[in-house]
C-alpha positions as CSV (number, residue, x, y, z in Angstrom):
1,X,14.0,19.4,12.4
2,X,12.5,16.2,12.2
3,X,12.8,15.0,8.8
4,X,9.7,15.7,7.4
5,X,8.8,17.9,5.0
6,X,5.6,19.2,5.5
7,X,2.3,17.0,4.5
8,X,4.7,12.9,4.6
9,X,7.2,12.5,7.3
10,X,10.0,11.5,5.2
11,X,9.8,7.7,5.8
12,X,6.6,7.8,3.7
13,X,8.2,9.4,0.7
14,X,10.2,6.3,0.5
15,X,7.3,4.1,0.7
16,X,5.7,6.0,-2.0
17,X,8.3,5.9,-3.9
18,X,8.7,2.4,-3.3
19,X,5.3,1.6,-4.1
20,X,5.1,3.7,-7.4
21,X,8.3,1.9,-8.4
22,X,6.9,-1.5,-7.9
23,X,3.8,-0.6,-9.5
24,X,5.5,0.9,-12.7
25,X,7.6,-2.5,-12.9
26,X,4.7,-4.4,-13.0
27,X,2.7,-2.3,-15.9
28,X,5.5,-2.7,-17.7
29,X,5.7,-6.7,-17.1
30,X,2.2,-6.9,-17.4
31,X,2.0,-5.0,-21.0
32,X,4.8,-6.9,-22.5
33,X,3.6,-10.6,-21.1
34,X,0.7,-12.5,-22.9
35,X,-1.7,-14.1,-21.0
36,X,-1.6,-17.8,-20.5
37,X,-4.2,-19.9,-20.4
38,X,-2.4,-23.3,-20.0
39,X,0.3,-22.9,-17.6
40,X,-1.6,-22.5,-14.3
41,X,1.6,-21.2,-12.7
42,X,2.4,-18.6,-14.8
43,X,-1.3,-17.9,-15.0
44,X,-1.0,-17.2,-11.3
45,X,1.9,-15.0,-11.5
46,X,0.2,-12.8,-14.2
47,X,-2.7,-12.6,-12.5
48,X,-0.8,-10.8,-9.7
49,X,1.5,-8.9,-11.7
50,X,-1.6,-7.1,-13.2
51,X,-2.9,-6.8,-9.9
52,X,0.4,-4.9,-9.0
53,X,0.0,-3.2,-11.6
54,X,-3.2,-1.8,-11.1
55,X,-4.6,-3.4,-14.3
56,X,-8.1,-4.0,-12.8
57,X,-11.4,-3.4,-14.9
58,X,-11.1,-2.1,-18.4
59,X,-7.6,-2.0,-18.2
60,X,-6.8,-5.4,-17.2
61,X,-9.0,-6.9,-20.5
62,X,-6.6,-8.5,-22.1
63,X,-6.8,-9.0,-26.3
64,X,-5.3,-12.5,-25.9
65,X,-8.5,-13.9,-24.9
């Protein structure tokens, strides 16, 4: 047998869960961070962490504005 179990070869089931992992962490950064609006750095930094974490459209409106 090759490894793979059926629809992923089982190197993609750890990129998945990789992925979902990463994305997860970042929700969770994202939720618990307020947005800043002075520190450009930081700024930055948020800006991809809700990337990561799929915070795009409606869900990436954050009250802090």
């Amino acid at each position: 047998m090759d490894g793979s179990t059926g629809l992923f070869p089982a190197d993609w089931i750890g990129w998945i869960q990789a992925a979902l992992s990463v994305v997860g962490a970042a929700s969770a950064v994202a939720a618990i961070t307020p947005t800043p609006k002075d520190d450009r750095i930081i700024g930055k930094v948020h800006s991809v962490l809700q990337l990561l974490a799929l915070n795009i459209g409606y869900a990436g409106k954050s009250k802090q504005q």
